[in-house]
N, C-alpha and C positions, 0 to 999 in steps of 0.2 A: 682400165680393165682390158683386158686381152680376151681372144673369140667374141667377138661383136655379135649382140644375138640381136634379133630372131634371124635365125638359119632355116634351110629347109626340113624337114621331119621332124624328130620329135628331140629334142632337149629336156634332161633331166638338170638341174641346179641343186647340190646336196653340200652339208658341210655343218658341223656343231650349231646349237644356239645363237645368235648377234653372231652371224658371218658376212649377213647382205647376202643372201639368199632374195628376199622379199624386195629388195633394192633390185636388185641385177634383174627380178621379173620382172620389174614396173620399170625399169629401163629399156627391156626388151619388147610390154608392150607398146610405149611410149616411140620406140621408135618404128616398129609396125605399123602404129597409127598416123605418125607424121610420112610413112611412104606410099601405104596403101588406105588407109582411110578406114571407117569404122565399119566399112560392109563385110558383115560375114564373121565380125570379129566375136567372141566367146570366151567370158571373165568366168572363172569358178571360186570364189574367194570359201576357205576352209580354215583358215587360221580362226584358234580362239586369241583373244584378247586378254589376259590377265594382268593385276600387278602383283607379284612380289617380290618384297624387299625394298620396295624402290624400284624395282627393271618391270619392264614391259616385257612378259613372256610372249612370244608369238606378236604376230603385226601383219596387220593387215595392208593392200596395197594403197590403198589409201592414205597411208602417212607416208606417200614416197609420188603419189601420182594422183591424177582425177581421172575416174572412168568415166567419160564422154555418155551423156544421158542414150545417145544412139548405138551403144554398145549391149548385146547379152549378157548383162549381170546376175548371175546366179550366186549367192553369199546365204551360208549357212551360218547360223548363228550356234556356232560349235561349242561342244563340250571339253577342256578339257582333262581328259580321265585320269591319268598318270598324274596330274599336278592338283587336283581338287577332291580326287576320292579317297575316306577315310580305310577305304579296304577294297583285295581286288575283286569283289562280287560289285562292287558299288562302280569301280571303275568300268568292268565289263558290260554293265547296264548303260552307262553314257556312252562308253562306244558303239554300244549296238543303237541307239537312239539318234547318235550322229549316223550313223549309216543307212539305216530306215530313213531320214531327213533327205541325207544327201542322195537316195535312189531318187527323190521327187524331183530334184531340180537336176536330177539328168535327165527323167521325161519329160521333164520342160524346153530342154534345151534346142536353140534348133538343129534340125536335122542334117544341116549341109553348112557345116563350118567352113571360112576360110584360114581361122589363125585361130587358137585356144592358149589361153594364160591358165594357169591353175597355180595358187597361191596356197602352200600346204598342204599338198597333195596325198598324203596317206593317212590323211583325219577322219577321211568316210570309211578308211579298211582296216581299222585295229578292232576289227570285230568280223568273225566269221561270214556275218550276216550283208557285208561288204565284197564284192566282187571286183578286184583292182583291172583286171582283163576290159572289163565296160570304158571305165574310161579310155584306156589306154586302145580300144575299139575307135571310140571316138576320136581320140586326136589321131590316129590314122588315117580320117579323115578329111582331116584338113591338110592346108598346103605346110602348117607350123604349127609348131603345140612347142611350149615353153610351160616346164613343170619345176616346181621346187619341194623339197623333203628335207626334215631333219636327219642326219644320219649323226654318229659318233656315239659317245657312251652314254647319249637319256635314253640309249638304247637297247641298253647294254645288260637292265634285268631281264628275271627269269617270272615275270610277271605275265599274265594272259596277254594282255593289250601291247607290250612291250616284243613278244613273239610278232603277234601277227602282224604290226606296225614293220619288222625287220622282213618277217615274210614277202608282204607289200612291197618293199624298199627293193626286196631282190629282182622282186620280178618287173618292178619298174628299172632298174638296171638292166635287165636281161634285153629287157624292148626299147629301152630305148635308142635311137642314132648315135648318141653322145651324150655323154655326163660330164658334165663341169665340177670339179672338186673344188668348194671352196675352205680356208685356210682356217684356223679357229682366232683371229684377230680379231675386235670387235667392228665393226663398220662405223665409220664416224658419219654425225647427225649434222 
């Protein structure tokens, strides 16, 4: 892997479906934690968990790393809308649901980060009712925010959820320090 993270500010990680997205963040927490140590540090886990087909849609960090019990872990037990809703009123409805969820465990969170992981970061803002600016508030905070996002063509309808989701994506590009493109090759297990 080339650019070694975590870096200082803010890091965006994007790139198609199975690119190691979810890897490269639990590498980069992984190595935060073995320099600095778990104070201050601040997990946001947003990936849903599916199977089909056979593949695991979305992944959580978890199957790449162990969040250290002395870590802020905040994990939403996400919807997701594009992949399980029979229509886009039903989709809309789960992602406003994820986003009302994940308001809560940003008031939870604490208040004086020193390092911020976010695993699937635009799951709480494919609904209006989601404000991406908060987070991105937040990891300005810290000394290092390490984010990752789907980008490419699951992105690529003209679906409500699918807008706001690219909306999101922009504006976490716009803020962020750097963005790491990753490739569409699948990441070996």
């Amino acid at each position: 892997m080339t650019d070694a993270l975590p870096r200082p500010g803010t890091t965006l990680i994007v790139g198609p479906s199975n690119a190691g997205k979810t890897r490269r963040t639990a590498a980069a927490l992984d190595a935060w934690l073995d320099r600095e140590g778990p104070e201050g540090v601040v997990v946001f886990e947003f990936a849903p968990e599916l199977e089909r087909d056979g593949r695991i849609l979305g992944g959580r960090l978890d199957r790449f790393t162990t969040v250290p019990g002395d870590v802020w872990h905040g994990v939403l037990d996400a919807h997701a809308p594009r992949a399980t809703a029979d229509a886009d009123a039903e989709a809309v409805e789960l992602a406003a649901d994820n986003a009302r969820r994940a308001a809560s465990l940003f008031d939870a969170a604490p208040a004086d980060p020193r390092a911020v992981f976010v695993n699937d970061a635009t799951i709480p803002f494919q609904h209006a009712d989601g404000d991406p600016n908060r987070l991105l508030d937040y990891c300005a905070r810290a000394e290092t925010a390490v984010l990752n996002a789907l980008a490419g063509d699951a992105l690529a309808g003209e679906d409500p959820v699918s807008r706001a989701e690219r909306e999101t994506l922009s504006t976490f590009r716009r803020r962020a320090d750097r963005v790491v493109e990753l490739g569409s090759e699948p990441s070996r297990r």
